[in-house]
N, C-alpha and C positions, 0 to 999 in steps of 0.2 A: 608352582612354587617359585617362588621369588627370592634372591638373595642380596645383598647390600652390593654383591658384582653388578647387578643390574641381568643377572644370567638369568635367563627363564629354558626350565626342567622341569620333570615333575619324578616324584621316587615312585617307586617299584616295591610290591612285599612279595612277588612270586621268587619262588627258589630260584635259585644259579643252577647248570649246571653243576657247577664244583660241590655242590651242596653245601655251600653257605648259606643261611638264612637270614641274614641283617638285610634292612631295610637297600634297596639301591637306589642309585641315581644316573636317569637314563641321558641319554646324549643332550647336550645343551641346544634348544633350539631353538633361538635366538636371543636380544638382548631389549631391554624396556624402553633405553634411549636408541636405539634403530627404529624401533615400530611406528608406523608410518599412520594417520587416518586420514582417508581420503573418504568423503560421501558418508561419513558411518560404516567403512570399513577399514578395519584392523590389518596393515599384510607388512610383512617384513622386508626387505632387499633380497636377501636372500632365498624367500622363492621364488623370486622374475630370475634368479641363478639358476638355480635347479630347473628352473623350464627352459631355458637357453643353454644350460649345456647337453640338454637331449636333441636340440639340432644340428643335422650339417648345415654349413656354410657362415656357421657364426664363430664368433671366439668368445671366449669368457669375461670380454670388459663390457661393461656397460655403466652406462649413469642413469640414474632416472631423477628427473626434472619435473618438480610440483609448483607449481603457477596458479595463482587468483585472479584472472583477469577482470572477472565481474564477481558474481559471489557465492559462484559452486570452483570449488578446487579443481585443477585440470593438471595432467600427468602425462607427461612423454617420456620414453625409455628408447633413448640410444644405443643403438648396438653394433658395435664394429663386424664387421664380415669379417672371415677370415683370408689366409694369403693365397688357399687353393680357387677360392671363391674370384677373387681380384686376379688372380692368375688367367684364370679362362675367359676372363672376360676380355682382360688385358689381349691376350691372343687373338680372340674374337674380332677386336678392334682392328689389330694389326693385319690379321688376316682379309679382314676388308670384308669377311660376311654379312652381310644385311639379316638370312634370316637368322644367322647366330647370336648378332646383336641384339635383335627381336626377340629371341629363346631368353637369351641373358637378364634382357630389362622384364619379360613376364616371369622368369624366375624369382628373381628378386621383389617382384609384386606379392607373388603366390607364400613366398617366403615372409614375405611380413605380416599380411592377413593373417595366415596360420599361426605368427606368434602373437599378433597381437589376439585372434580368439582362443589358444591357449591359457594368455594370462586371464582375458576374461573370462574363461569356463574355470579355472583352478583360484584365482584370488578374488575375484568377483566385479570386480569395476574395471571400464572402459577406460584405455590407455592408446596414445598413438605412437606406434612404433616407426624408430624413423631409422635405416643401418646406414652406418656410416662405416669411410674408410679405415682401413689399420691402422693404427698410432692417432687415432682422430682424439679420444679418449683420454684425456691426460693420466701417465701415471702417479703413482708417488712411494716415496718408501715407506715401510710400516701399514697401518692397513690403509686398504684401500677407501679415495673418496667415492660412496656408490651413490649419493644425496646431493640434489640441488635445491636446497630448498628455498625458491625467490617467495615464497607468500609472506606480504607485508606481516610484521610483526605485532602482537597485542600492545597496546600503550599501558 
């Protein structure tokens, strides 16, 4: 269901518990100017969200960056590590361990593969994830910008 908000829902005729029986309207899941198509696929921002905050070592900002270099759409998703993440590694460094450094940088490998085949097993197209430092991200007040969208414009 679609509403002049640009809010996409859809209603509900099962009972409430309360035993109300009007028609309801389930949680808003997402909005018509967010939705993204890439390749013939439809995916929102907001589920490359929901799959990044089911890991450790990430935070919840990210951008994702849609680019036309030739003339299939191409998608990179930014994702700031978190400060425990940068923390250990930082120590690592300092500590002067070699094979901790080693651990650290095959972490951060295994860590991105995994989200990137995440997003492609749940949204269905190929993205390269790239994680960047804390504060990497720009913020802003009100909502967040989660879109870059560089692909040339129609005339």
């Amino acid at each position: 269901m679609r509403y002049r908000t640009r809010d996409i829902s859809r209603l509900t005729a099962a009972p409430c518990s309360c035993g109300r029986t009007l028609v309801k309207m389930q949680r808003v899941s997402g909005r018509t100017d967010d939705m993204l198509i890439i390749r013939g696929v439809n995916f929102f921002p907001s589920q490359i969200e929901s799959i990044i905050m089911k890991r450790w070592g990430v935070s919840p900002h990210y951008l994702v960056v849609v680019d036309r270099p030739g003339a299939m759409d191409e998608v990179e998703v930014k994702i700031e590590v978190n400060d425990e993440f940068m923390k250990k590694a930082a120590s690592d460094v300092l500590a002067g361990s070699e094979k901790d450094i080693l651990g650290d940088v095959k972490t951060r490998g295994r860590r991105r593969r995994h989200l990137q085949r995440d997003i492609k097993d749940i949204i269905g197209i190929t993205v390269k994830v790239t994680l960047v430092a804390p504060g990497t991200i720009p913020r802003s007040e009100g909502k967040a910008k989660r879109v870059d969208d560089r692909r040339p414009k129609a005339p």
